[in-house]
C-alpha positions in Angstrom: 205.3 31.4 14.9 208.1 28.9 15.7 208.9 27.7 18.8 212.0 28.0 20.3 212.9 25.9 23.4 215.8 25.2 25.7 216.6 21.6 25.5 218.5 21.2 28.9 214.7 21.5 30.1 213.8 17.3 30.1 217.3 16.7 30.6 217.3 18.5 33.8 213.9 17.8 35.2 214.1 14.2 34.8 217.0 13.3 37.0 216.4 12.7 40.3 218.5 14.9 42.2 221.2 12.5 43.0 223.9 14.5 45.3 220.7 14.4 47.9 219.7 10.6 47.8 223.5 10.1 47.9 224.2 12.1 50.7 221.1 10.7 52.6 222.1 7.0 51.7 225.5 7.9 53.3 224.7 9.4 56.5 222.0 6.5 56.5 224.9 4.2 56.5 226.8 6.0 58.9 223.8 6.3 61.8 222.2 2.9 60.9 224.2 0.7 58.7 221.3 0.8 56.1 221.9 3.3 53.4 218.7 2.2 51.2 216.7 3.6 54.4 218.2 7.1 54.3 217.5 7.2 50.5 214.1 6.1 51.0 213.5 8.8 53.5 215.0 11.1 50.8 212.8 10.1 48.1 209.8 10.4 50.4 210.5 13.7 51.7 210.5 14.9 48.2 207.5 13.5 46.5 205.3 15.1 49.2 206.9 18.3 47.9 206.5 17.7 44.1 203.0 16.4 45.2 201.8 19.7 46.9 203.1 21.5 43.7 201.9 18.7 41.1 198.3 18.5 42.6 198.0 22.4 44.4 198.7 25.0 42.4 199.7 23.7 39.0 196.3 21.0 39.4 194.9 22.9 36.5 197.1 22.1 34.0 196.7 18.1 34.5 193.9 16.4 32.7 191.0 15.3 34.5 191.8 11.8 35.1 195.0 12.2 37.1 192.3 13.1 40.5 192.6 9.5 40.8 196.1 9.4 40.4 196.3 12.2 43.3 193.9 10.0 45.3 196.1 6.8 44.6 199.6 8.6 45.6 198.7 10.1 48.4 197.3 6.8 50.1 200.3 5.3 49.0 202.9 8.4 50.3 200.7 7.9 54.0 200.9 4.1 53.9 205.1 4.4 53.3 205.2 7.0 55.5 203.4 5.3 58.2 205.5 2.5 57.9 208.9 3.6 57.6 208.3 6.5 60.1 206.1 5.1 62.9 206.4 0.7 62.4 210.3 0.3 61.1 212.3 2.2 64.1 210.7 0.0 66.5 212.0 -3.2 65.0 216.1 -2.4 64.7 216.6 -0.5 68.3 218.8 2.3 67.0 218.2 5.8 68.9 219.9 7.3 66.0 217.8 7.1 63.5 215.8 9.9 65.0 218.7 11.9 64.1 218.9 9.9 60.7 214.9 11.9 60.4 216.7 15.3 61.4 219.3 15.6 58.9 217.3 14.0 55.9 214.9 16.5 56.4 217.6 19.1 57.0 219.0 18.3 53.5 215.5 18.6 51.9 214.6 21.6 53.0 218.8 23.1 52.4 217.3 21.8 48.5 213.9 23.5 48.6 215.4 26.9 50.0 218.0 27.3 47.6 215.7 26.7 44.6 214.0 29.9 46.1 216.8 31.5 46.6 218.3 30.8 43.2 215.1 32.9 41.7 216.7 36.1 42.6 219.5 35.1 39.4 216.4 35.5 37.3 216.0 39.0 35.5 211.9 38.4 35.7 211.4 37.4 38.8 210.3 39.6 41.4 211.4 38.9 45.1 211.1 41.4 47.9 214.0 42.5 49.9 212.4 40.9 52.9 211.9 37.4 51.3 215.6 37.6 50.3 216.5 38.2 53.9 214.3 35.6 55.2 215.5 33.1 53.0 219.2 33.4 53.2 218.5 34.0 57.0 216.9 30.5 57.0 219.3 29.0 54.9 222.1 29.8 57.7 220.2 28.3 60.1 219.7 25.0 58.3 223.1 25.1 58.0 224.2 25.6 61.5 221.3 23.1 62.6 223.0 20.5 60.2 226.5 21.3 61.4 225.5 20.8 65.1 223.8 17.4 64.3 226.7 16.4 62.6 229.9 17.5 64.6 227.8 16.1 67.8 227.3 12.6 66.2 230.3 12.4 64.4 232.7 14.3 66.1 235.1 16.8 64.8 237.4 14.1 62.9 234.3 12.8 60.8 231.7 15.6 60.9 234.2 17.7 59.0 233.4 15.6 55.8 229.9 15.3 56.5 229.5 19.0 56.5 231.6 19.6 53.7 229.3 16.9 51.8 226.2 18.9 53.0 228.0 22.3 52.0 228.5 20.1 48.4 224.8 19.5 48.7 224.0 22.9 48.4 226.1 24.1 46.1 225.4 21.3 43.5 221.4 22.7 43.8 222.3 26.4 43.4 224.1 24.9 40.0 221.0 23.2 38.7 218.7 25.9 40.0 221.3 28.1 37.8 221.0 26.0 34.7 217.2 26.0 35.2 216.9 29.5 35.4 216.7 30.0 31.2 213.3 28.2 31.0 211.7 29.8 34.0 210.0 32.7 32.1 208.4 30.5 29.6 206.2 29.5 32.8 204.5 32.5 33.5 201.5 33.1 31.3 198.1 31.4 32.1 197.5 28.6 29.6 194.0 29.9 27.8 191.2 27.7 26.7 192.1 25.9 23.5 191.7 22.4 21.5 195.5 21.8 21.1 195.3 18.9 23.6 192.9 16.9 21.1 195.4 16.6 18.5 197.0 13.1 18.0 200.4 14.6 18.5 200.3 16.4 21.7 198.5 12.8 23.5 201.8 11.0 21.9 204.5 13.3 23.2 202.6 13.5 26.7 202.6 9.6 26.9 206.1 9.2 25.5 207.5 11.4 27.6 205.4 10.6 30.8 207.1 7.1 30.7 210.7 8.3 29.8 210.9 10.7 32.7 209.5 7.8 35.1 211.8 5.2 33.5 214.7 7.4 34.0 213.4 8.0 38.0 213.1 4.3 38.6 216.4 3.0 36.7 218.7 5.7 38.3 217.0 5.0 42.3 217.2 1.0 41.7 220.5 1.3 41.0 221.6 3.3 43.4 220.1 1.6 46.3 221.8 -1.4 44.7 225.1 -0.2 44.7 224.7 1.5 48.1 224.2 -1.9 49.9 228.0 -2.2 49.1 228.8 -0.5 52.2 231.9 -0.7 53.0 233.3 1.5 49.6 230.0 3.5 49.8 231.3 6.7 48.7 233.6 5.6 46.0 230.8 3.5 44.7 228.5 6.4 44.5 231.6 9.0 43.4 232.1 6.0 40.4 228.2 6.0 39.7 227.5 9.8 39.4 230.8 9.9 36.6 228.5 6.8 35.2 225.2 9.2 35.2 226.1 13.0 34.9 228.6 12.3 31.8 226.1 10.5 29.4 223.6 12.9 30.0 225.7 16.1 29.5 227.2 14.3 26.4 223.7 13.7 25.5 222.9 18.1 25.3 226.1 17.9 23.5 225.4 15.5 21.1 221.4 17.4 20.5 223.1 20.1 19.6 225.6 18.5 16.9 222.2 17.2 15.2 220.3 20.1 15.8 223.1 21.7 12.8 222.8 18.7 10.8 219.0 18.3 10.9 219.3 14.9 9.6 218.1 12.2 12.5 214.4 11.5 13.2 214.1 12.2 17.2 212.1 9.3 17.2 214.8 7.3 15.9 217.0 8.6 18.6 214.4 7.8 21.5 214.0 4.4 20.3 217.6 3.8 19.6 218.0 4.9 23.8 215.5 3.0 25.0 216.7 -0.2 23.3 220.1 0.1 24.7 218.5 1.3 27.9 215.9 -2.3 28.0 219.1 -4.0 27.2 221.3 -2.9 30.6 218.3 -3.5 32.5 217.8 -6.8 31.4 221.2 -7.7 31.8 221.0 -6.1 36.0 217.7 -8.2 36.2 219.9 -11.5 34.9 222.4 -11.0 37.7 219.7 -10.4 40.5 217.9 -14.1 38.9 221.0 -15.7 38.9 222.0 -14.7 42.7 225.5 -13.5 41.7 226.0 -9.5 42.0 229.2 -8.1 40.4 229.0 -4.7 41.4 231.5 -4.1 39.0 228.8 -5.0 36.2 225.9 -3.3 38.3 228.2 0.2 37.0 228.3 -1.2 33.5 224.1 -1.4 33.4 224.2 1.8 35.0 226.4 3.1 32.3 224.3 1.7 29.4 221.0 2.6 31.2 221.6 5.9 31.2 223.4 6.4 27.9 220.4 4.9 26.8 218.4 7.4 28.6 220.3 10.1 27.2 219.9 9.6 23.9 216.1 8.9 24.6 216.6 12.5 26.2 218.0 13.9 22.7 215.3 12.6 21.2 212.7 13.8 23.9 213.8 17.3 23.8 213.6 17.6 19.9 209.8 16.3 20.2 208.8 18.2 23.1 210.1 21.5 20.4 208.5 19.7 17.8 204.7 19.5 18.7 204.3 23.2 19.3 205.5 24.1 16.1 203.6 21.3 14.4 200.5 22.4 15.8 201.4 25.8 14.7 202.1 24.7 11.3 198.3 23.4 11.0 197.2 26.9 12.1 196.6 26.7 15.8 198.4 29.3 17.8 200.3 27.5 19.9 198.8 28.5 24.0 199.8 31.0 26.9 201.8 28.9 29.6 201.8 25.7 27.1 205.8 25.1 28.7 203.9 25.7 32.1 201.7 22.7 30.9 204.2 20.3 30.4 206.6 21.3 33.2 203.4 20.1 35.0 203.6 16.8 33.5 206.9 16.1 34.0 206.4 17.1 37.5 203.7 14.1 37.7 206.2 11.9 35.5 208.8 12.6 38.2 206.5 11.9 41.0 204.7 8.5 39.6 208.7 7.7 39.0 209.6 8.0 42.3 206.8 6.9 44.6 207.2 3.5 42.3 210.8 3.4 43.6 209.5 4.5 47.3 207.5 1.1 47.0 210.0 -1.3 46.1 212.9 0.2 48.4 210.5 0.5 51.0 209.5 -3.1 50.7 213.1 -3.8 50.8 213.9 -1.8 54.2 211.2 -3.4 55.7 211.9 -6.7 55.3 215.9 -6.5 56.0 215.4 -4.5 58.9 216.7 -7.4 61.5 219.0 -9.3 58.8 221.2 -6.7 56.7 222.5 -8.4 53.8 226.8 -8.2 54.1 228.1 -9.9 51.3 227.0 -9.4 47.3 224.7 -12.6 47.4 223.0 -11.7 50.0 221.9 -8.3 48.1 221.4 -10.3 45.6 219.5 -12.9 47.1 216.9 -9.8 48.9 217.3 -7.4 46.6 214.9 -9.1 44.3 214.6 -9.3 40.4 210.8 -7.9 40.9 212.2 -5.0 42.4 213.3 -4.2 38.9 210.7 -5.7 36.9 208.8 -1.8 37.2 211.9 -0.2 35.5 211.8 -3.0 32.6 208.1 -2.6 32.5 208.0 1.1 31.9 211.0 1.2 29.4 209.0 -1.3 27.6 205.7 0.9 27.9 207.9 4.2 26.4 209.3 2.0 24.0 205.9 1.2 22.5 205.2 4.4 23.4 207.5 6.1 20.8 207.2 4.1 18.0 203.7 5.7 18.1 204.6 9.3 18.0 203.1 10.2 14.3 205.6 12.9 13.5 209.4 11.8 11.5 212.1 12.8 9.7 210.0 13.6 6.5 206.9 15.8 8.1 209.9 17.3 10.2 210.8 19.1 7.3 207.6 20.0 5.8 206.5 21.7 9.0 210.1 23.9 9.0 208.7 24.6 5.6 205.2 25.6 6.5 206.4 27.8 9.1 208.7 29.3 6.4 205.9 30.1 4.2 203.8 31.1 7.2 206.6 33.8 8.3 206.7 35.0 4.8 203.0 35.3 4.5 202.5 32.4 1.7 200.1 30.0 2.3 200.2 26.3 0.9 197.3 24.5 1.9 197.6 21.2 0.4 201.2 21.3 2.9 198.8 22.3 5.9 195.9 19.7 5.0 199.1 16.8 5.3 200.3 18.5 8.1 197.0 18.6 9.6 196.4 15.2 8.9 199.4 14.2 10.9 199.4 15.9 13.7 195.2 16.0 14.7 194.1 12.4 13.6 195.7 8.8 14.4 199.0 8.3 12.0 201.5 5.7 12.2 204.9 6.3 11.3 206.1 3.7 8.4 208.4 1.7 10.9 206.8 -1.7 8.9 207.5 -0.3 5.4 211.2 0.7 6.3 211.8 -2.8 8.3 210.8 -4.5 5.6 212.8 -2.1 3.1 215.9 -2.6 5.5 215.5 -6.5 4.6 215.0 -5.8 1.4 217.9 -3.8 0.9 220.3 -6.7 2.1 219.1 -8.7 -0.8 218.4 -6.5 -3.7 221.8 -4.9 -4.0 221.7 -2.1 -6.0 224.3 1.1 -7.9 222.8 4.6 -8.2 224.1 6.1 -11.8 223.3 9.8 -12.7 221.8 10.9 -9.6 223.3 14.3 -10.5 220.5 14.5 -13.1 218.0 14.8 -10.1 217.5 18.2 -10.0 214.9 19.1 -6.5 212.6 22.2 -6.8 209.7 22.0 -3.7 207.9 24.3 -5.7 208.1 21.9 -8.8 208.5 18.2 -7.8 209.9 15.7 -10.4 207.8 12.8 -11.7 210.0 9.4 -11.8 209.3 7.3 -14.6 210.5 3.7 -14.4 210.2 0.3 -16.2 208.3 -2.1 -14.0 210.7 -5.3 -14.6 207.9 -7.3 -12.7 208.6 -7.0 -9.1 212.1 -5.9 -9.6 211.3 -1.7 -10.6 208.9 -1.1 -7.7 211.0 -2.4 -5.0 214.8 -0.8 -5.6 212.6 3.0 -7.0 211.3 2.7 -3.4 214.6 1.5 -1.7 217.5 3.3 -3.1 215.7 6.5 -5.1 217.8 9.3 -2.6 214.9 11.7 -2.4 211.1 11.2 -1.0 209.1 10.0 -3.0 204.9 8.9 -3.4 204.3 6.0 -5.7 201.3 5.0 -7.9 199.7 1.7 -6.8 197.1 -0.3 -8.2 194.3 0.2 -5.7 193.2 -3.4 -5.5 196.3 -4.0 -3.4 195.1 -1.2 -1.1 192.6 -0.1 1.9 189.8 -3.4 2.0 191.9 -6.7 3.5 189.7 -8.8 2.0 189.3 -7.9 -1.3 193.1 -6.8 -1.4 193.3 -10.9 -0.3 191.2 -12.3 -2.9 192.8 -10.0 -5.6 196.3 -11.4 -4.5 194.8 -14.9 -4.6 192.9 -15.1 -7.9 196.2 -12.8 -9.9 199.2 -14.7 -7.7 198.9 -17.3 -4.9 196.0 -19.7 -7.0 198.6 -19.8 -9.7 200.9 -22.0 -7.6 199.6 -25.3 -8.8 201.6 -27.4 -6.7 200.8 -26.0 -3.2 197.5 -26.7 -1.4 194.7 -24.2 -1.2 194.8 -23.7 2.3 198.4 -22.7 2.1 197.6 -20.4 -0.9 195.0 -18.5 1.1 197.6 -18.0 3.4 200.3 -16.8 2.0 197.6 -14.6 -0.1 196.3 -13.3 3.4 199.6 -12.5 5.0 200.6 -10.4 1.9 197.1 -8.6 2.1 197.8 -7.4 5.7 201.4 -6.0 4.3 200.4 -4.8 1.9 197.6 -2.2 2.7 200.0 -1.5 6.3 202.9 -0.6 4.0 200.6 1.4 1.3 199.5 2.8 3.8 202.5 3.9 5.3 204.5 5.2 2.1 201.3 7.1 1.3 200.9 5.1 -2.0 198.4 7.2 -4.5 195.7 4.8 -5.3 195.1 4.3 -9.4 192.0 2.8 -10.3 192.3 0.3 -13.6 188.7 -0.4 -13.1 186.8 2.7 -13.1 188.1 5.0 -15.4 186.2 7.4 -13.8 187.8 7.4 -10.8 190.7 8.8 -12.3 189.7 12.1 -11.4 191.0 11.0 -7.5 194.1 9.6 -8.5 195.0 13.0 -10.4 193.1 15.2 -7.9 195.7 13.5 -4.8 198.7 13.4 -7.5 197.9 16.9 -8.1 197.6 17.7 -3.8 200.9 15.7 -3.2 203.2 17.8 -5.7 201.6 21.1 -4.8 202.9 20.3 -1.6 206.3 19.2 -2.6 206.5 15.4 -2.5 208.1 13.8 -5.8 205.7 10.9 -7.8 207.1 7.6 -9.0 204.9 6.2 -11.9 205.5 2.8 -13.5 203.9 4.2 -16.8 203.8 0.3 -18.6 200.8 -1.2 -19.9 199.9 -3.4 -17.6 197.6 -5.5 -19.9 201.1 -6.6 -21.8 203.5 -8.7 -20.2 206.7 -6.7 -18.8 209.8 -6.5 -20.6 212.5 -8.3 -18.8 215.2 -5.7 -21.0 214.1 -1.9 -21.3 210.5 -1.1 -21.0 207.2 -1.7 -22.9 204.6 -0.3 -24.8 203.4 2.7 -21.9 200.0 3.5 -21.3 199.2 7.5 -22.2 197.5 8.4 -19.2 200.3 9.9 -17.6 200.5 13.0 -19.6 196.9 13.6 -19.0 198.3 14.9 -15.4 200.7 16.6 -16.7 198.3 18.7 -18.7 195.7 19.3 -15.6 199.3 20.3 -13.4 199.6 22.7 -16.1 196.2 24.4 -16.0 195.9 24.4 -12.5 198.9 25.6 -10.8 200.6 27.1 -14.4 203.6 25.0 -14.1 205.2 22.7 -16.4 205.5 19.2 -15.1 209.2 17.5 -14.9 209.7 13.6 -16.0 212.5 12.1 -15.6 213.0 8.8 -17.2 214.7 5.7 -14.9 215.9 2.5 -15.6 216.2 -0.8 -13.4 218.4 -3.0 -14.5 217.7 -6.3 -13.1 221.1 -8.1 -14.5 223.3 -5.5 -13.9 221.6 -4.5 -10.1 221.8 -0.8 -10.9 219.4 2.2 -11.3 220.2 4.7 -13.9 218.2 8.1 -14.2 218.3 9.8 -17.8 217.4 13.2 -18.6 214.6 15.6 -17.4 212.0 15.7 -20.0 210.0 18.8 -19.6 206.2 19.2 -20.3 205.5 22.0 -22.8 201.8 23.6 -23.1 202.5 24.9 -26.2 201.8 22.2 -27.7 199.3 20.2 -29.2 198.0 17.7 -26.1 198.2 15.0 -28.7 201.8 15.8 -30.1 203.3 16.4 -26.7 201.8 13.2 -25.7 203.6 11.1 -28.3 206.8 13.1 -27.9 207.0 12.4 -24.3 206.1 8.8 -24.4 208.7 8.5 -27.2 211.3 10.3 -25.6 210.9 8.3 -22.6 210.8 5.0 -24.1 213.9 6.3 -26.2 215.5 7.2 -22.9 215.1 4.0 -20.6 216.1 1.7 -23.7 219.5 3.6 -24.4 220.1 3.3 -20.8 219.4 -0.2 -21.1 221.3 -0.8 -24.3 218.4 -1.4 -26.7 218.7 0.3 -30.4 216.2 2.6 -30.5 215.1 1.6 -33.8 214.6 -1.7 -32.7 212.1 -0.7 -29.9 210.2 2.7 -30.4 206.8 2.3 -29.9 204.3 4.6 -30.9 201.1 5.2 -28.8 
């Protein structure tokens, strides 16, 4: 069954709910001249709330290990507590902070009691009459408290604004409890007993996103503090960096849903493409703080790019979040009660690790500023110091790695739609599912290597596509490529500019074992370089052994064994597995005992048609060649004609004809006679 999810989810869970730490670092300012106190109050006041949820009731959907976590936040939420609470007052002599205590905790609980009362907007939910009454009763009397503390304080002249702020304040959570309310019913079945969380998949989406949603939490608090020691344009500063925060992300939902029609980008592309541009504003804000010069001007230009960066890592979050449900239901699994319960859990904890790693660092930073508050931009910049931000560039670094881990791209994206297809329409595949299975339940790296080094590639073999019209896709009957080898020139532009998957034939020397992939490269390549020294020879013949079984690895190369004949039977057996579930085989069909023609193609060895013939008698279905040509001279790859195998035949005669025709093909497209090279078998 596929998975359908709402992808304002991540997007909404992982910001920290700014219009609060804003309005706490303002009246912060206004009571005690230090705004990074009232946000630090804020901050505390709600990771002891997402702490009794994380760790109370929704304990059970955590793995084991995070016990110690709970154990290790809560010291840490005491220790901050104790110290901003009961040790910082009594070094600044300012009666009003107490009221400073008041009204932050006034504003948390305004929060927390319109997220109940938002639950009333849901169809499912079922609240009593008397709970309804209670809570809006209460919700009028937070209200009045926080009018009284503010038109006392302030007077009526400047507790108008405050109270229109707080009246913002409320309204601004009744609008995200609002756009909340669509994923709320996914939450309320019991997650049952099952073996999902082993699979390879589900531990890389929990990691990735673990360290995305606390990235976002520490970038988006660091900043703000920073910007809020510019007190004296406090509220246009923060009015400038919400436009900076709230317009990338919802551009970002708009954008997901632009791709989500196309289908076309890997989300893990996207999540790495955010988190680069997000590593790179941070780095720049860490620069500044180094240098000692703070342009707050700037600081909203890293905001901007942090959090473009973090929306796009949010497009790309969202679409693996939907992705491993349905991936585990494509290998069979039925995908468990309350799974959305599960990982609203964990971005719950994400959210909370986030935060009391911000709590640590501002706290630090109130404490020791208590007596001197910084006035000028170097003096923030000169206390508000570069390791303060070294956690943000730390975890963005972590999620980074993170991501480029997740096992699951653009290719197995669509052969899990497919499976799910099939699955709907009651057909079963299982060569698709055993891939798919593969993927998603055991340890598989996604070919970032092979396509770097293809991108590299690319920039210096140039290359034209001619004919591609003549490729014809059927998933149900792949196409088998056919190509002159032109030494190293065939392999590498099939693999680079061919505009549909593909699964190549390699010799399996140059495969799986290092060493003996080393020592093949040596004795057939690097020991043929007479004029360089050995050591350098082993070297070189080394290096290319480690690419070589990573990127075979990582195209999914079929191993052919020239050694053992018998062998064979594996190559054909996993040719055979690949095409029954829809991948497309590139075959450089040459002899490689002869020497490769540098014009047209070679005498070819017959052993190709042999799979042909087993395709045939195993799955009934007449194989598809289709003849290539790269032209080395000209930079260009040509395709010919679909030559189509036909059981009818003789074995032997069908075997000549297609070799023939094949030759016949790739040497007209090459501008050979024919009856100057046809070469019989």
């Amino acid at each position: 069954m596929t998975v359908h999810y709402s992808v304002k989810m991540p997007l909404r869970i992982a910001i920290p709910k700014l219009f609060g730490f804003i309005y706490c670092m303002i009246l912060s300012n206004m009571l005690t001249e230090m705004p990074v106190y009232g946000g630090v109050l804020y901050l505390c006041g709600q990771s002891v709330i997402v702490f009794s949820k994380t760790f109370g009731k929704n304990r059970k959907y955590l793995p084991a290990y995070t016990k110690w976590w709970m154990i290790l936040i809560l010291v840490i939420l005491m220790s901050i507590g104790i110290l901003l609470v009961g040790l910082f007052p009594t070094g600044i002599h300012n009666e009003k902070i107490w009221i400073l205590y008041a009204a932050v905790v006034l504003s948390i609980c305004a929060e927390g009691n319109t997220m109940r009362i938002s639950r009333i907007a849901h169809p499912k939910e079922r609240i009593s009459f008397r709970m309804i009454a209670v809570s809006l009763i209460l919700q009028l009397l937070i209200m009045a408290g926080m009018s009284s503390v503010l038109f006392y304080n302030f007077g009526w002249n400047n507790g108008w604004p405050m109270a229109l702020g707080f009246l913002f304040l409320i309204l601004s959570s009744i609008y995200n409890a609002m756009r909340m309310s669509d994923v709320t019913e996914e939450y309320e079945e019991n997650l049952e007993e099952n073996d999902f969380r082993n699979a390879y998949a589900y531990h890389s989406v929990e990691k990735v996103s673990l360290l995305v949603v606390m990235g976002i939490e520490l970038t988006v608090t660091s900043i703000y503090a920073l910007l809020a020691t510019n007190r004296e344009w406090l509220l246009p500063a923060m009015i400038v960096a919400v436009l900076c925060t709230v317009i990338p992300a919802e551009l970002g939902v708009v954008f997901l849903r632009s791709m989500e029609k196309k289908g076309k980008k890997d989300p893990t592309f996207l999540i790495c493409t955010g988190l680069i541009l997000w590593l790179c504003g941070i780095v720049f804000c860490v620069q500044m703080l180094i240098v000692g010069r703070l342009n707050y001007i700037w600081v909203y230009i890293c905001l901007g790019i942090c959090t473009i960066g973090g929306a796009l890592s949010y497009v790309g979050l969202a679409r693996i979040e939907e992705l491993v449900p349905n991936a585990v239901s494509a290998t069979g699994k039925d995908v468990p009660k309350g799974y959305w319960l599960l990982r609203n859990t964990n971005w719950d904890l994400a959210r909370l690790l986030g935060d009391v790693m911000a709590i640590i660092a501002l706290g630090i930073f109130c404490y020791f500023n208590r007596k001197g508050i910084p006035h000028t931009a170097e003096e923030v910049a000169a206390r508000f110091q570069p390791v303060m931000v070294i956690p943000v560039l730390l975890v963005v670094i972590g999620a980074l790695i993170s991501a480029f881990q997740f096992p699951i791209g653009r290719n197995y994206i669509r052969k899990i739609r497919k499976v799910l297809q099939l699955q709907e329409d009651g057909v079963e595949n299982p060569a698709l599912r055993k891939q798919i299975n593969r993927v998603v339940n055991e340890p598989y790296r996604q070919p970032y290597l092979s396509g770097f080094l293809m991108f590299l590639c690319r920039l210096h073999f140039r290359c034209k596509l001619e004919n591609t019209d003549h490729i014809i896709q059927d998933d149900e009957n792949p196409i088998v490529f056919l190509c002159n080898h032109g030494e190293f020139y065939g392999p590498m532009v099939c693999k680079i500019y061919i505009p549909v998957p593909i699964r190549c034939w390699t010799v399996s020397a140059m495969m799986y074992d290092q060493k003996a992939v080393t020592e093949y490269i040596f004795e057939n390549t690097t020991s043929k370089q007479e004029n360089w020294p050995v050591f350098i020879q082993r070297i070189l013949a080394r290096m290319t052994a480690w690419l070589s079984v990573n990127v075979m690895s990582q195209i999914e190369s079929i191993p052919v064994y020239r050694e053992s004949p018998a062998k064979l039977r594996e190559t054909f057996r996993a040719s055979i597995e690949a095409m029954v579930a829809g991948d497309n085989l590139l075959i450089f069909p040459e002899n490689p005992d002869q020497k490769y023609e540098r014009e047209g193609i070679g005498e070819l060895s017959p052993g190709f048609v042999m799979l042909a013939d087993i395709y045939w008698k195993r799955k009934g279905k007449r194989m598809r060649f289709l003849p290539l040509y790269a032209n080395k001279r000209r930079r260009m790859l040509t395709f010919g004609e679909i030559i189509e195998f036909n059981p009818e035949n003789n074995l032997h005669e069908e075997q000549n004809r297609i070799i023939q025709e094949t030759v016949r093909q790739i040497n007209t497209l090459a501008g050979i006679p024919m009856n100057e090279e046809m070469h019989e078998p």
